[in-house]
C-alpha positions as CSV (number, residue, x, y, z in Angstrom):
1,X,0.0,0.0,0.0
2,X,1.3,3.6,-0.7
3,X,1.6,5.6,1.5
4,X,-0.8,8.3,0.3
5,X,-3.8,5.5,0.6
6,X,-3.1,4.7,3.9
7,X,-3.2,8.2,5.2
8,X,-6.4,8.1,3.5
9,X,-7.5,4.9,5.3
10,X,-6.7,6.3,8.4
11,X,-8.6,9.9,7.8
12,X,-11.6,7.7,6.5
13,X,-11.5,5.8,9.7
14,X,-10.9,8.7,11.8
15,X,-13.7,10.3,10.3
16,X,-15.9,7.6,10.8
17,X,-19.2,8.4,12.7
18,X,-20.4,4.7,13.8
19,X,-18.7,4.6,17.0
20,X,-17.1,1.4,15.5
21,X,-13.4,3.0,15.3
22,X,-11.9,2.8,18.7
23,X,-8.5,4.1,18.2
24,X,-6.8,7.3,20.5
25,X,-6.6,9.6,17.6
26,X,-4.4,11.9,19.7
27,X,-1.5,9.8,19.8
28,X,-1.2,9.2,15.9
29,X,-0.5,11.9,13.5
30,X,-1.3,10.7,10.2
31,X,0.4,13.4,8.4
32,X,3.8,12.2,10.2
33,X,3.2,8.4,8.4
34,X,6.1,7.9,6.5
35,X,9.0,5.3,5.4
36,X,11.9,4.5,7.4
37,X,14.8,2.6,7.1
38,X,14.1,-0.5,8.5
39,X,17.9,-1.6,8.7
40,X,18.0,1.0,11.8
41,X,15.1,-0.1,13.9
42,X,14.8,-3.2,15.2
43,X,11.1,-3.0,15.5
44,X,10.5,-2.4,12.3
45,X,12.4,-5.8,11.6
46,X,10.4,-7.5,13.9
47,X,7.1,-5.9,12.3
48,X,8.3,-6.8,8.9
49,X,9.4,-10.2,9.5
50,X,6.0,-11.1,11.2
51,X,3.8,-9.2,7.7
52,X,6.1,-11.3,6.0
53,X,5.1,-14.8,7.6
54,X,1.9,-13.3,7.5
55,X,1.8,-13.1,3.8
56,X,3.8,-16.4,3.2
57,X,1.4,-18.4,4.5
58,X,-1.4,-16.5,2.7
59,X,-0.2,-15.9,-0.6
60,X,-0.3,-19.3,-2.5
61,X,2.8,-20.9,-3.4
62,X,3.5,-21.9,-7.0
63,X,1.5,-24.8,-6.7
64,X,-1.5,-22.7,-4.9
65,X,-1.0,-24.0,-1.8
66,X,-1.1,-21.7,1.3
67,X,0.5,-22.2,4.7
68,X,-2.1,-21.9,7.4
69,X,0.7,-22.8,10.3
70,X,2.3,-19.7,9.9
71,X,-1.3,-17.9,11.2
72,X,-1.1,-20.5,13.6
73,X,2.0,-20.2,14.9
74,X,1.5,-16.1,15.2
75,X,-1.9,-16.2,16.8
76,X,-0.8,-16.6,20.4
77,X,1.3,-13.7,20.3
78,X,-0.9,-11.9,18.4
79,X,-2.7,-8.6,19.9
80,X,-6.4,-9.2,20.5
81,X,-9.5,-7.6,22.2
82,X,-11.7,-10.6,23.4
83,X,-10.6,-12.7,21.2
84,X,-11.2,-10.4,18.0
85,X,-8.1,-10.3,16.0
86,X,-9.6,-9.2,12.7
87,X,-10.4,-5.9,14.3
88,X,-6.8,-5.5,16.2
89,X,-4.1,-7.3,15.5
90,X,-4.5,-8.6,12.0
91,X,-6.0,-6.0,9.5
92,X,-7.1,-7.1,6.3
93,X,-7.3,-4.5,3.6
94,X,-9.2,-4.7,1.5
95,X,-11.9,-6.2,3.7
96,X,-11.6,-10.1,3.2
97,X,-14.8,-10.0,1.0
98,X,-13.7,-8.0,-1.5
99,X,-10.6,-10.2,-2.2
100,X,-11.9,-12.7,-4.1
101,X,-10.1,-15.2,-1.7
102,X,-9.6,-19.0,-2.5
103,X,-10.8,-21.8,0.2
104,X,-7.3,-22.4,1.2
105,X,-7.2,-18.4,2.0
106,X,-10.3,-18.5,4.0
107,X,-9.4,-21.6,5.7
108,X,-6.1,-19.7,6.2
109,X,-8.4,-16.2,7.4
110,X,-10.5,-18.4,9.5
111,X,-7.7,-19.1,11.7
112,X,-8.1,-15.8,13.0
113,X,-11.9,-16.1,13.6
């Protein structure tokens, strides 16, 4: 995702009037969102290296086979709010239902369910 969309994700949530966003908008500054040089910040490895198990076991192989361990291998360390990891710690965008997603995905998604 560039970065330009997903300062306009995050004004689209922010100016979301459900009541269904729960994030403490004073503590982000979404015109500060920006790249970084992830060879200097250790939690930035750590982010990337879990959004890239993430996606390895997502993505299909070349034979279109996913990897459903790796979600299962992340979920207990995963952040969570009663249980709801969709919402919190694992974001998909764009929303699962729009993705056109294979069983194996699904079956991969519903690990987080």
């Amino acid at each position: 995702m560039q970065y330009d969309a997903f300062r306009d994700y995050l004004r689209r949530l922010k100016a979301d009037a459900t009541g269904d966003v729960r994030i403490h908008w004073p503590v982000i500054d979404i015109d500060a969102v920006k790249a970084a040089d992830h060879s200097t910040s250790a939690s930035l490895q750590v982010a990337d290296a879990i959004a890239s198990a993430f996606a390895a076991g997502f993505e299909p192989d070349k034979y279109g086979n996913c990897e459903p361990r790796y979600a299962e291998t992340l979920k207990p360390v995963t952040y969570n709010r009663n249980r709801n990891y969709l919402s919190y710690g694992v974001k998909i965008v764009p929303k699962s239902d729009d993705c056109g997603l294979n069983p194996q995905q699904q079956k991969m998604l519903e690990v987080w369910e």
